[in-house]
C-alpha positions in Angstrom: -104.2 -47.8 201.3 -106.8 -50.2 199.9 -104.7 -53.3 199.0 -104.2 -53.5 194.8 -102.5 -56.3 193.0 -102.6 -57.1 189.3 -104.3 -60.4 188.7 -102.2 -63.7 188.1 -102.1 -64.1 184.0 -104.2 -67.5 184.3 -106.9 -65.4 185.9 -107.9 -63.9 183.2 -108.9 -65.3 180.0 -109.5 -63.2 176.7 -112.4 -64.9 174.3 -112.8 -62.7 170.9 -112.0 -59.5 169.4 -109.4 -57.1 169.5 -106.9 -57.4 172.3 -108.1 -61.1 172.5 -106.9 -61.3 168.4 -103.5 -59.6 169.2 -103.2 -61.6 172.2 -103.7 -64.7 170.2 -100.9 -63.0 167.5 -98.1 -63.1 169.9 -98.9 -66.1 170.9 -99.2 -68.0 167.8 -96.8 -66.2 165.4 -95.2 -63.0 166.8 -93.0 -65.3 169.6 -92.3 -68.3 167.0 -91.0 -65.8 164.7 -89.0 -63.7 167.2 -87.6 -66.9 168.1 -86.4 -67.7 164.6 -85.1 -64.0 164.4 -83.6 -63.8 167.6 -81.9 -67.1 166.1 -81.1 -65.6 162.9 -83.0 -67.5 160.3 -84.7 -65.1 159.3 -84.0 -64.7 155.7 -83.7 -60.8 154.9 -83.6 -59.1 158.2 -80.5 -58.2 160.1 -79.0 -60.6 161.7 -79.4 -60.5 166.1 -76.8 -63.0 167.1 -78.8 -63.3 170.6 -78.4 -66.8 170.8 -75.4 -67.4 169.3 -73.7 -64.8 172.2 -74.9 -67.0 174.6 -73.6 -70.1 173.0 -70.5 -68.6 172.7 -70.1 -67.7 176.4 -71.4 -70.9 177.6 -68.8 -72.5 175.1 -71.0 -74.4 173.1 -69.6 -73.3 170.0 -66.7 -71.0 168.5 -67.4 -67.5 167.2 -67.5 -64.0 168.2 -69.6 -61.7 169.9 -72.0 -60.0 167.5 -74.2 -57.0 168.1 -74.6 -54.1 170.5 -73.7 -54.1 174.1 -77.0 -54.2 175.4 -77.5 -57.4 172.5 -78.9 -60.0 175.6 -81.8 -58.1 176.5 -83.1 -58.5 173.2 -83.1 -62.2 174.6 -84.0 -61.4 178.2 -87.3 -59.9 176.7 -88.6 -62.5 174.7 -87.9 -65.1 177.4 -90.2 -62.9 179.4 -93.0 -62.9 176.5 -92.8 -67.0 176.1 -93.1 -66.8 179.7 -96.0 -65.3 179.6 -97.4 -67.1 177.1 -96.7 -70.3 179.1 -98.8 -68.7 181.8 -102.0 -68.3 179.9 -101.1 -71.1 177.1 -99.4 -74.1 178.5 -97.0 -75.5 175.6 -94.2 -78.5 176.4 -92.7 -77.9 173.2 -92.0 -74.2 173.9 -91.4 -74.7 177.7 -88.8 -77.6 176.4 -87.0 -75.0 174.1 -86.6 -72.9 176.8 -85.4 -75.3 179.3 -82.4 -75.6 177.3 -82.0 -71.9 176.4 -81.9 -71.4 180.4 -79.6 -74.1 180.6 -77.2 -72.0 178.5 -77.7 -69.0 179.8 -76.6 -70.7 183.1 -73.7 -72.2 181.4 -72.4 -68.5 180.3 -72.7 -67.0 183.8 -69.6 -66.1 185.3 -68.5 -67.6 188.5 -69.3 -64.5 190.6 -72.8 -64.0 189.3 -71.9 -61.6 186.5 -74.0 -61.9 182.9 -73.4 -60.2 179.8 -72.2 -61.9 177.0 -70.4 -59.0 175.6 -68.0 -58.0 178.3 -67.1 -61.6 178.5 -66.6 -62.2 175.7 -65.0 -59.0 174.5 -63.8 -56.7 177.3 -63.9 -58.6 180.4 -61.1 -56.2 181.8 -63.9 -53.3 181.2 -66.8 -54.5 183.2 -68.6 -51.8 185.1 -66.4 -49.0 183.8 -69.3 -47.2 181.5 -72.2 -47.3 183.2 -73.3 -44.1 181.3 -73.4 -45.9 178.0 -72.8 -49.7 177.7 -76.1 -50.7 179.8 -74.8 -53.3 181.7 -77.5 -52.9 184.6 -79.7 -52.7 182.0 -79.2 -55.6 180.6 -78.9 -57.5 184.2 -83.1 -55.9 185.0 -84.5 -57.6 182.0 -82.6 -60.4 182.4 -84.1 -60.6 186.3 -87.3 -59.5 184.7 -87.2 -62.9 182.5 -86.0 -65.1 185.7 -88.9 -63.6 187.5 -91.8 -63.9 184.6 -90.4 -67.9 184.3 -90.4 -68.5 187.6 -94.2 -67.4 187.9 -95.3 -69.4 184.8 -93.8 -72.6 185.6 -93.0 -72.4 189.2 -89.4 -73.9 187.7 -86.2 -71.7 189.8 -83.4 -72.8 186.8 -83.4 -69.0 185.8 -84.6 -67.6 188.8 -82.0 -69.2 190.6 -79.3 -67.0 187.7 -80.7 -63.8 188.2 -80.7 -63.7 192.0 -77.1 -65.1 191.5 -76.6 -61.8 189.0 -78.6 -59.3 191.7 -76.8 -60.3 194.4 -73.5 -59.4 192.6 -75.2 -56.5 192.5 -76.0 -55.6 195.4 -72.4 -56.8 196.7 -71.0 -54.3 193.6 -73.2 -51.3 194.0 -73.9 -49.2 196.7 -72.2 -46.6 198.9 -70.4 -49.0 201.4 -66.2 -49.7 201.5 -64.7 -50.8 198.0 -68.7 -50.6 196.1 -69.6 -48.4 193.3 -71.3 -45.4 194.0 -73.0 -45.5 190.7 -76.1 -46.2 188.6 -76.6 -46.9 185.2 -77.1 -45.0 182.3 -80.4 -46.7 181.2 -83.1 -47.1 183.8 -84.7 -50.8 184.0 -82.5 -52.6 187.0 -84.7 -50.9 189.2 -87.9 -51.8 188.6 -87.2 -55.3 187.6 -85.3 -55.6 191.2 -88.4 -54.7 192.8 -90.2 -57.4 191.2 -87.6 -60.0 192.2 -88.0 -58.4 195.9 -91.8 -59.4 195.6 -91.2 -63.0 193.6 -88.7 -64.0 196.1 -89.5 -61.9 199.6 -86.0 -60.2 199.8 -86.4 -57.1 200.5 -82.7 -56.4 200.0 -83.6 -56.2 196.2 -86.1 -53.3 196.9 -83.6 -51.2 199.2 -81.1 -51.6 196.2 -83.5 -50.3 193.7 -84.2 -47.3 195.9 -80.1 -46.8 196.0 -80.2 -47.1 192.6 -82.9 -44.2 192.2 -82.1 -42.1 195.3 -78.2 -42.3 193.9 -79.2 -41.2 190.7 -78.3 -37.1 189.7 -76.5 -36.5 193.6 -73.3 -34.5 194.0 -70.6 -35.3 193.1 -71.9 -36.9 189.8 -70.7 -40.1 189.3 -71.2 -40.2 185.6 -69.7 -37.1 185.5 -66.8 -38.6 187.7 -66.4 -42.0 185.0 -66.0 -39.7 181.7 -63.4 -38.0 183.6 -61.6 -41.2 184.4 -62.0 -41.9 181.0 -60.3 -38.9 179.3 -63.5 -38.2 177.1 -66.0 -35.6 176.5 -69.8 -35.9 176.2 -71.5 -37.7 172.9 -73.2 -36.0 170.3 -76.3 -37.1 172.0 -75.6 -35.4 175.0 -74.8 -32.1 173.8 -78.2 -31.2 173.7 -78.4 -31.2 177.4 -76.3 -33.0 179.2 -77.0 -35.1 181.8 -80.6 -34.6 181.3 -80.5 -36.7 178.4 -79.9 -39.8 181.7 -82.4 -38.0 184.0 -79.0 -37.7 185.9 -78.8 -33.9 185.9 -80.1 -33.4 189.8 -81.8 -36.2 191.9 -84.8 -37.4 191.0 -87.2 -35.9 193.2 -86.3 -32.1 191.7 -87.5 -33.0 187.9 -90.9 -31.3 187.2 -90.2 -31.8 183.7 -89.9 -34.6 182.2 -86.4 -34.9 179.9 -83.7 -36.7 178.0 -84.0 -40.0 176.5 -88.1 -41.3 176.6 -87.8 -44.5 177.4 -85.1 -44.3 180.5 -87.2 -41.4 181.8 -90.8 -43.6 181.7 -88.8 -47.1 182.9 -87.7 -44.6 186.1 -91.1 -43.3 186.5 -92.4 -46.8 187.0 -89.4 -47.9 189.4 -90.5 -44.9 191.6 -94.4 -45.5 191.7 -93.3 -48.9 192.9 -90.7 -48.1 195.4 -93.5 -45.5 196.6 -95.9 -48.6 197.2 -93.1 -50.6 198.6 -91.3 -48.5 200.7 -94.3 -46.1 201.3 -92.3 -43.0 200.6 -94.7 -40.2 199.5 -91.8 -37.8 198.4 -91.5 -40.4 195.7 -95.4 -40.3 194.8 -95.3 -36.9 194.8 -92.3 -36.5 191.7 -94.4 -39.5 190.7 -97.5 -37.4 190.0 -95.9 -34.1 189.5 -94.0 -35.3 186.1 -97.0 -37.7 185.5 -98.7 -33.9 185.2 -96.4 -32.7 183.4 -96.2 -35.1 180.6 -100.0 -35.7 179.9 -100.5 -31.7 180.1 -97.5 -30.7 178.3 -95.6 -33.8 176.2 -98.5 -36.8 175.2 -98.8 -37.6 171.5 -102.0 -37.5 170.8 -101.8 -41.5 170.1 -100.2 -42.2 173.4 -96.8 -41.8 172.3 -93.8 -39.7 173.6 -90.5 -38.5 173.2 -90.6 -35.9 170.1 -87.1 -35.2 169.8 -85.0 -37.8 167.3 -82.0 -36.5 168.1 -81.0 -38.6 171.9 -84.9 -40.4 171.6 -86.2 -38.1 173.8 -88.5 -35.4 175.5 -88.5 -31.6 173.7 -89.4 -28.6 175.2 -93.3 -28.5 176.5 -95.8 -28.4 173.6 -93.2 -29.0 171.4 -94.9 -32.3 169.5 -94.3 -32.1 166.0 -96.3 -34.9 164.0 -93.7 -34.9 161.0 -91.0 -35.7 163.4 -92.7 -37.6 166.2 -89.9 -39.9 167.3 -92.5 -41.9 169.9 -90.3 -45.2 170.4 -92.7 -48.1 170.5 -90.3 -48.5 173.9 -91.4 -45.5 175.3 -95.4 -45.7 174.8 -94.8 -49.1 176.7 -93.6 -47.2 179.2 -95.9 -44.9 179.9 -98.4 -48.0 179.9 -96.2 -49.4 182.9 -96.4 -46.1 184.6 -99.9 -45.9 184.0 -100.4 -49.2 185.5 -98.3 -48.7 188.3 -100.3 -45.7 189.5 -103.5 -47.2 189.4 -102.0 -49.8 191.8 -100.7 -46.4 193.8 -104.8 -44.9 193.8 -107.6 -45.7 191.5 -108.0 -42.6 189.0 -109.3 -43.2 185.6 -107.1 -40.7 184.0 -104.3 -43.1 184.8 -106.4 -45.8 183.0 -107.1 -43.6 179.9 -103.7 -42.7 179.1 -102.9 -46.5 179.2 -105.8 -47.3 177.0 -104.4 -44.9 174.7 -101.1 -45.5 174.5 -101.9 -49.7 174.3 -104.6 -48.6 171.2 -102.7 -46.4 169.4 -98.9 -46.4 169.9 -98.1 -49.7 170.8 -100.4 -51.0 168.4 -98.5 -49.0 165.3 -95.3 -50.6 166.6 -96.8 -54.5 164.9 -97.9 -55.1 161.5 -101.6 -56.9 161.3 -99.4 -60.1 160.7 -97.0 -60.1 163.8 -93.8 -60.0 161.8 -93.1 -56.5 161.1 -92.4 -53.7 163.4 -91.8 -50.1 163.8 -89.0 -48.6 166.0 -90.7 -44.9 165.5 -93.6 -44.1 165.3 -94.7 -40.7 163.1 -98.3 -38.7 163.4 -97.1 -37.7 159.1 -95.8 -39.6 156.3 -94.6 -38.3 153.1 -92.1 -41.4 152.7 -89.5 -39.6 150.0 -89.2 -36.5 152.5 -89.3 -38.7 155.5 -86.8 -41.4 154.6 -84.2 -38.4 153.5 -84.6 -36.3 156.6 -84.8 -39.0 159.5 -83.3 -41.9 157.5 -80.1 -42.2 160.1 -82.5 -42.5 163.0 -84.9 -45.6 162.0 -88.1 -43.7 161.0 -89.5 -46.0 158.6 -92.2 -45.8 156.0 -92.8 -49.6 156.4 -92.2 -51.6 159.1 -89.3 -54.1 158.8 -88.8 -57.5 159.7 -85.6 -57.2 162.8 -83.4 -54.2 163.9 -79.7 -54.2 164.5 -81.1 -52.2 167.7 -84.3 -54.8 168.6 -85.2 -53.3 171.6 -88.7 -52.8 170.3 -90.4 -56.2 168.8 -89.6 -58.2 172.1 -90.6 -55.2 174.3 -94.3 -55.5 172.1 -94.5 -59.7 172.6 -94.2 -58.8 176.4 -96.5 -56.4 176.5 -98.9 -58.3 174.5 -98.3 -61.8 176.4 -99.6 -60.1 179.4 -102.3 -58.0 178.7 -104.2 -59.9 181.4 -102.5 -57.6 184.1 -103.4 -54.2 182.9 -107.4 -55.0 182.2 -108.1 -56.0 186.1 -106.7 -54.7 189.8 -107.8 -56.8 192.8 -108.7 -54.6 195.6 -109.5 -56.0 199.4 -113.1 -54.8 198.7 -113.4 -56.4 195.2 -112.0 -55.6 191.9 -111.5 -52.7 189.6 -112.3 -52.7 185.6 -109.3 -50.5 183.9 -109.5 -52.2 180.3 -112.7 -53.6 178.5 -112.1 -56.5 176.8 -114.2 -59.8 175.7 -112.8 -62.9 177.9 -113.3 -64.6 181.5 -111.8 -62.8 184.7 -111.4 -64.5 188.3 -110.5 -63.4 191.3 -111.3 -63.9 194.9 -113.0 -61.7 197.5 -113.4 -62.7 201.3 -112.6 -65.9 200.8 -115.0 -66.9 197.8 -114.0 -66.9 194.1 -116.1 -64.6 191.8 -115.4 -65.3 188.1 -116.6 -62.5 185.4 -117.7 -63.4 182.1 -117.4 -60.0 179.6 -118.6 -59.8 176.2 -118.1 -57.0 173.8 -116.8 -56.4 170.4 -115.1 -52.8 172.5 -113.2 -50.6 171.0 -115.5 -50.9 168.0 -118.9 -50.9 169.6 -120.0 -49.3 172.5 -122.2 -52.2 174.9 -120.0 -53.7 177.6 -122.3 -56.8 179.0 -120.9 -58.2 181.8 -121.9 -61.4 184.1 -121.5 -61.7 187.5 -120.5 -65.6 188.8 -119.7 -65.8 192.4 -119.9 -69.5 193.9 -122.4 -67.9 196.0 -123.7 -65.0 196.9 -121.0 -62.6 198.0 -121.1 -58.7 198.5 -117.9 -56.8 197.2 -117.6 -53.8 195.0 -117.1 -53.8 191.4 -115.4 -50.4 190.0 -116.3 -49.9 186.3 -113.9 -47.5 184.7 -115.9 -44.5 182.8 -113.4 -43.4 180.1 -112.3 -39.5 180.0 -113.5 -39.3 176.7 -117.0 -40.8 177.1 -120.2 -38.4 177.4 -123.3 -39.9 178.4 -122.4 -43.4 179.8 -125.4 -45.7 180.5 -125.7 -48.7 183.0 -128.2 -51.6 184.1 -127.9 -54.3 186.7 -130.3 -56.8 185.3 -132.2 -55.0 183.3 -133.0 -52.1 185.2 -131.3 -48.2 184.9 -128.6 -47.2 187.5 -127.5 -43.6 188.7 -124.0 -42.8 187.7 -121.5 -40.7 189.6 -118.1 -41.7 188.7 -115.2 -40.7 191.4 -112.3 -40.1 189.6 -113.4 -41.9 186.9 -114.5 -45.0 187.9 -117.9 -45.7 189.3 -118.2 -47.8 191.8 -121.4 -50.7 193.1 -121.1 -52.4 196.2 -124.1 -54.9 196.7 -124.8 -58.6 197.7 -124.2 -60.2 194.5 -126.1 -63.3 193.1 -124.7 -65.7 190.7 -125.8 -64.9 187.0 -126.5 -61.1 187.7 -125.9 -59.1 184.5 -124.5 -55.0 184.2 -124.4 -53.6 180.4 -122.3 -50.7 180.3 -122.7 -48.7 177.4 -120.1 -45.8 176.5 -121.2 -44.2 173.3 -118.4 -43.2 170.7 -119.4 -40.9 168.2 -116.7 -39.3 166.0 -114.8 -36.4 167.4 -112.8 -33.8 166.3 -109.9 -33.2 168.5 -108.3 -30.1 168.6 -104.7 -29.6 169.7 -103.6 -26.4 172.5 -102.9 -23.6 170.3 -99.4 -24.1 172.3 -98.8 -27.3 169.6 -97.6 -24.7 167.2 -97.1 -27.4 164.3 -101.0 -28.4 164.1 -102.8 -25.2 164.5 -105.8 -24.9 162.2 -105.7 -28.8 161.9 -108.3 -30.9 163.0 -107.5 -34.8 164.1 -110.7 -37.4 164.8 -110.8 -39.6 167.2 -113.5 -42.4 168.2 -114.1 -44.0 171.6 -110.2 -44.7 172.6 -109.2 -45.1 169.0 -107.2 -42.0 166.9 -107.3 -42.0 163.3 -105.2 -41.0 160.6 -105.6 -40.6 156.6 -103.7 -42.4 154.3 -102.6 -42.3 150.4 -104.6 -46.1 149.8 -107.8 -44.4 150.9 -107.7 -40.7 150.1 -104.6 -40.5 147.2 -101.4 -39.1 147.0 -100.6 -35.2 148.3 -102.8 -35.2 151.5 -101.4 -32.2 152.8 -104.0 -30.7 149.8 -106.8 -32.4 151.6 -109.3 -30.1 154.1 -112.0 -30.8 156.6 -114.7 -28.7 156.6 -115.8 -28.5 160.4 -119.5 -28.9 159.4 -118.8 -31.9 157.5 -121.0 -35.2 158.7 -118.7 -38.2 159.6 -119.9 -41.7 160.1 -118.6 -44.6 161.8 -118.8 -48.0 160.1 -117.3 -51.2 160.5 -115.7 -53.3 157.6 -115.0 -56.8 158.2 -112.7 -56.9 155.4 -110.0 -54.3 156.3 -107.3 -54.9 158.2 -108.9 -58.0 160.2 -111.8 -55.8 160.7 -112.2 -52.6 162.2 -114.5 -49.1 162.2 -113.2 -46.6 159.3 -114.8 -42.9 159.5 -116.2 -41.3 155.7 -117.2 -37.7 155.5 -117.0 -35.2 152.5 -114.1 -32.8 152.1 -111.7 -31.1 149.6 -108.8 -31.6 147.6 -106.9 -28.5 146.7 -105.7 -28.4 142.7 -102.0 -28.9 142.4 -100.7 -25.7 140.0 -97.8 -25.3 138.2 -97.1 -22.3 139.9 -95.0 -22.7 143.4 -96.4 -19.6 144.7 -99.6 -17.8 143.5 -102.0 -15.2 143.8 -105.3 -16.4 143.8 -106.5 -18.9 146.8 -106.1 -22.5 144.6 -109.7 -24.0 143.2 -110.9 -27.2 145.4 -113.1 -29.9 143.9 -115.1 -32.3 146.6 -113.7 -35.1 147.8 -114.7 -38.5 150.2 -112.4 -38.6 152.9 -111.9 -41.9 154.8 -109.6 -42.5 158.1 -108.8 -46.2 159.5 -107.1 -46.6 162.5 -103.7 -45.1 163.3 -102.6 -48.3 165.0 -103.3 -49.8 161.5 -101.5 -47.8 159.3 -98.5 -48.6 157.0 -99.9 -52.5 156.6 -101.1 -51.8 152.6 -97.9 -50.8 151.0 -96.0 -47.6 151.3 -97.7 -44.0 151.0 -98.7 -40.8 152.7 -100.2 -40.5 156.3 -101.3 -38.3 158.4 -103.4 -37.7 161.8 -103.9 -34.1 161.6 -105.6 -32.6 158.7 -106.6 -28.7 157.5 -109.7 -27.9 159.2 -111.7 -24.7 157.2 
């Protein structure tokens, strides 16, 4: 296999536009402010009592343990995202602030390695004794996630040096050797952060406990199955539904061709496996990597990139079943399926991997942060009517606004990550040069044979369509450059310095391989005219609806732009749209205008006669933008006649 690696986050540079503005967001306000929340001084939302657990278990102060058990990784996460953000941004204040957070978090440790502030703090005698639902390994992977990310950015081992301390508790804890614990935990996440603490540190005992951990997981008899019995209990509410499933523990992992239960677990699994299948080399893996991969894009994608339809357990429904009312699609688990997208480009370089990433990241995850980084949605609906929607879902945190902190946070630090290190999803080095998966205005370097090549792209993408992009190699070096020709782009053009080249994309990327000079210049052009995007007649809950969608970017109505009652609102299929950009809205982005109609609200509930229309100017803004201009109606779908 053709050797692929993400690029170090100081390789790549973003300059202007989007991604580079919402880069430049978490950097700036979204990770001061989680710190503040994650702090609790944060007047009006609800209190997270991250730091103050930690205090408390390193006994630098008195108080009690507040929050959920899983509370820490809240923490873990945004120690990641400032890591990151050291990586790209060097800052001594904010590497200073979390020199002395590490020092705590060191102080709290247990003797033996163990860390989680609430079972030491509030049922020590209880450790490991619900690994179905207290998260415990769970919290451990992020928190080896965050060691791992700190370590990279500032080459420091003070937290590094904790979470091996934590894995190899572990590993001495877990496993199917005399006295260990034949189990696995109920939320997936150890596993892949254990295999990047395998690569950080070369021991590649962390990767063959990962691939317990997932070869353990749904085998006979059932371990979980085994705890509740120990227990004296009976399933949760959220497991009636189906069992097991709901933990992807039902039957080993290799037998799922479905994907079910809980979103997130189920995408943080799928990302373990396509990196123990690099790792370890084990195609059986690969194969249930690629079968559910199938399975979800076919049968289980949101049109915006999201999944998990099912509010009930936060999970996957039956196939096609993708209701845009009730679209539960956890900001969580649309960031998952970007880390499974990612790791199977690393696995073989297909661009359908790519798209679904570049969906997800533009749509999904983008509705998950309000345009000014201090608001954020848990769930993330296709339809809005907020009266109906805050009755029906209210117990399970659909909003019609996004909110400044959760009891459950899981989400805004999971978003500063993702957003902190954006750098390694646009690039993959390759032995023969590097592949394009993301288009993005900044500075990429990487090195090829031995000589450094630095990029330099410009482009104002996802809003317009040219891709320029200079080629700087010290000196003239011949690799291959793989551009990425979206699935949704008809009609792609390219030039090398001016001058027309053919085009045959395989699997989705093209691919030049030449003797490149310095300053040698490709514009890649991927037009994005309006489309209408029809749903599978199987998607029983938008049939005769009509969505648009523009280069990578879905749109949706709302109540500021088109007025209350939008369910009254058609598109005639003949209608002209247009494409503009307005500088003013939002922080700037492409809204589509067309004519359509507005059916007259009657007195009647029922009636004869089909109800009298008057024209109307429809306009649709970005989904990822929505809910940013006060509370009202949205939708993505709309009547199409």
């Amino acid at each position: 296999m053709n050797y692929v690696s993400a690029l170090p986050l100081d390789h790549v540079r973003f300059q202007r536009g989007f991604l580079a503005g919402r880069a430049r967001l978490v950097r700036e306000v979204v990770i001061p402010y989680q710190w503040e929340a994650l702090n609790d001084r944060v007047p009006g939302a609800e209190p997270s009592g991250c730091v103050h657990n930690f205090q408390v278990a390193a006994g630098e102060k008195a108080g009690k343990f507040h929050g959920l058990f899983w509370q820490d990784s809240d923490l873990a996460k945004w120690i990641e995202a400032a890591s990151y953000r050291l990586a790209t941004h060097p800052d001594p204040a904010l590497e200073a602030e979390l020199d002395r957070l590490i020092a705590t978090v060191a102080k709290a440790q247990a003797a033996d390695g163990y860390l989680n502030t609430y079972f030491q703090l509030v049922e020590p005698q209880n450790r490991w004794a619900n690994l179905r639902d207290c998260h415990e390994l769970y919290v451990a992977g992020h928190m080896i996630e965050a060691g791992v990310a700190h370590f990279r950015a500032t080459g420091k081992r003070t937290l590094l040096d904790v979470v091996c301390k934590l894995a190899d508790m572990i590993d001495r804890t877990f496993g199917l050797g005399p006295g260990q614990i034949p189990g696995y935990c109920g939320h997936q996440e150890v596993e892949l952060a254990l295999v990047k603490l395998a690569r950080a540190t070369g021991e590649k005992r962390y990767t063959r406990l990962a691939a317990y951990f997932i070869n353990q997981r749904g085998q006979e008899p059932n371990y979980l199955l085994e705890e509740l019995k120990r227990r004296g209990e009976t399933l949760p509410w959220h497991m009636h539904f189906d069992g097991l499933g709901t933990l992807q523990a039902v039957k080993p992992v290799r037998e799922l061709t479905e994907p079910v239960g809980h979103a997130v677990r189920q995408m943080y699994m799928l990302a373990a496996m396509a990196d123990l299948a690099v790792e370890t080399g084990d195609d059986s893996l690969l194969q249930s990597c690629r079968t559910l991969w199938t399975a979800i894009v076919r049968r289980h994608l949101y049109l915006t990139g999201g999944v998990g339809s099912e509010p009930y357990g936060e999970k996957f429904a039956e196939p096609f079943d993708l209701p845009p009312d009730r679209a539960y699609s956890e900001t969580c688990a649309a960031i998952g399926v970007i880390f499974f997208a990612r790791r199977l480009l690393d696995v073989e370089l297909r661009g359908e991997y790519a798209d679904v990433m570049e969906r997800a990241l533009y749509n999904n995850v983008q509705s998950g942060m309000s345009v000014d980084g201090t608001k954020f949605f848990y769930v993330n609906p296709l339809e809005v009517i907020p009266a109906v929607t805050k009755r029906r879902y209210e117990c399970h945190l659909f909003k019609t606004q996004r909110v400044g902190w959760f009891g459950c946070a899981c989400c805004p630090p999971n978003v500063a990550r993702l957003f902190a290190s954006l750098g390694e999803y646009v690039a993959s080095q390759r032995t023969d040069g590097l592949a394009l998966h993301l288009y993005a205005d900044g500075d990429l370097r990487f090195t090829v044979a031995g000589r450094e090549v630095r990029l330099a792209v410009r482009t104002d993408y996802p809003w317009t369509e040219d891709i320029a992009i200079e080629v700087r190699p010290a000196a003239a070096a011949e690799f291959t450059l793989h551009l990425r020709i979206p699935g949704w782009c008809r009609g792609a053009r390219l030039t090398l310095n001016g001058q027309s080249q053919p085009l045959a994309p395989v699997n989705g990327y093209v691919a030049l391989t030449r003797t490149w000079q310095p300053g040698d210049k490709l514009v890649l052009t991927l037009p994005m005219p309006v489309e209408r995007i029809h749903a599978d007649p199987r998607v029983a809950t938008v049939a005769g609806r009509v969505a648009l969608q523009r280069g990578p970017v879905v749109y949706c109505f709302e109540e500021a732009d088109n007025g209350a009652t939008l369910s009254a609102l058609t598109l005639p299929r003949a209608a002209p749209l247009t494409a503009r950009h307005d500088p003013a809205l939002l922080g700037g982005c492409v809204v589509i205008e067309g004519p359509g109609t507005r059916d007259q609200i009657t007195a009647d509930l029922y009636q004869t006669a089909p109800p009298a229309t008057t024209p109307v100017t429809l306009r649709a803004i970005p989904y990822g933008l929505w809910a940013n201009r006060g509370e009202g109606e949205m939708r993505v779908w709309l009547r199409e006649s």
